[in-house]
N, C-alpha and C positions, 0 to 999 in steps of 0.2 A: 589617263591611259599611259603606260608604260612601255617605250620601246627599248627595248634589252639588245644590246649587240655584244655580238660573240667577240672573243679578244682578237683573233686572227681578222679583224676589219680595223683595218689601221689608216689613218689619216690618208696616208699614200691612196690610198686604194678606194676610199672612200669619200675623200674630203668632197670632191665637186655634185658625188651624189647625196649628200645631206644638204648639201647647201641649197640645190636643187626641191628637194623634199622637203625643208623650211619652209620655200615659201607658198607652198600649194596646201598646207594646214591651216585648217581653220582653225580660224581665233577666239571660238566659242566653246571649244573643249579646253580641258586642262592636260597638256601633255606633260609628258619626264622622257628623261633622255639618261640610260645607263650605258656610259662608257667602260671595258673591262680591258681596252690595251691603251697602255702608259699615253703612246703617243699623242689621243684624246685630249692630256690633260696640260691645256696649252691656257694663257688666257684668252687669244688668237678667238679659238672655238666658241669658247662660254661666252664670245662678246655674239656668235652667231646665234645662240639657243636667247638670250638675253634680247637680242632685237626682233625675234620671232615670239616671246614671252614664253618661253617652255624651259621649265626646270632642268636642272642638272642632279641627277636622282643622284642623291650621296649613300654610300655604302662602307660600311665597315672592316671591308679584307684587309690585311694587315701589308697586300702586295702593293697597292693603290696610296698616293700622296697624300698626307691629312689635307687636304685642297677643298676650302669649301668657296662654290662658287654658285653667289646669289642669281638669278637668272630671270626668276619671277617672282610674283607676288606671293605664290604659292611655294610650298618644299616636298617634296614626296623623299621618304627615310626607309633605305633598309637596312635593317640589322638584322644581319647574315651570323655572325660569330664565327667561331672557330669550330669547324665541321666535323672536322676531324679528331678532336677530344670528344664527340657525343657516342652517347650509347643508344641503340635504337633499341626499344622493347618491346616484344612480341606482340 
């Protein structure tokens, strides 16, 4: 299961409620965690998604740190590309 957070949720604003919502996830699903503002990408953080076993969803936007951070045993990948060079066909 992937939880996707919007960039405007930034550390400041959010840190005490993930940390919170780590630990009330069960440990029989396989979670990911998509970070999309900068401030996310701390080692700080990855060591909290790492001691709960939930991935840190890696992504390809060119805005985001080549930062890859192991987290669990598992990797959940997206490749997003460059959106903006596509052509949509009818």
């Amino acid at each position: 299961i992937l939880f996707q957070f919007p960039p405007s949720w930034t550390p400041q604003s959010g840190a005490n409620a993930l940390r919170s919502f780590l630990k009330i996830l069960p440990r029989d699903v396989q979670f990911a965690m998509e970070f999309r503002n900068l401030g996310w990408f701390r080692d700080e953080y990855s060591h909290w998604l790492e001691d709960a076993g939930i991935a840190w969803a890696l992504t390809d936007p060119d805005r985001f740190p080549l930062k890859i951070y192991s987290t669990a045993p598992f990797c959940y990948v997206r490749w997003l590309g460059n959106r903006y060079d596509q052509t949509l066909e009818p």
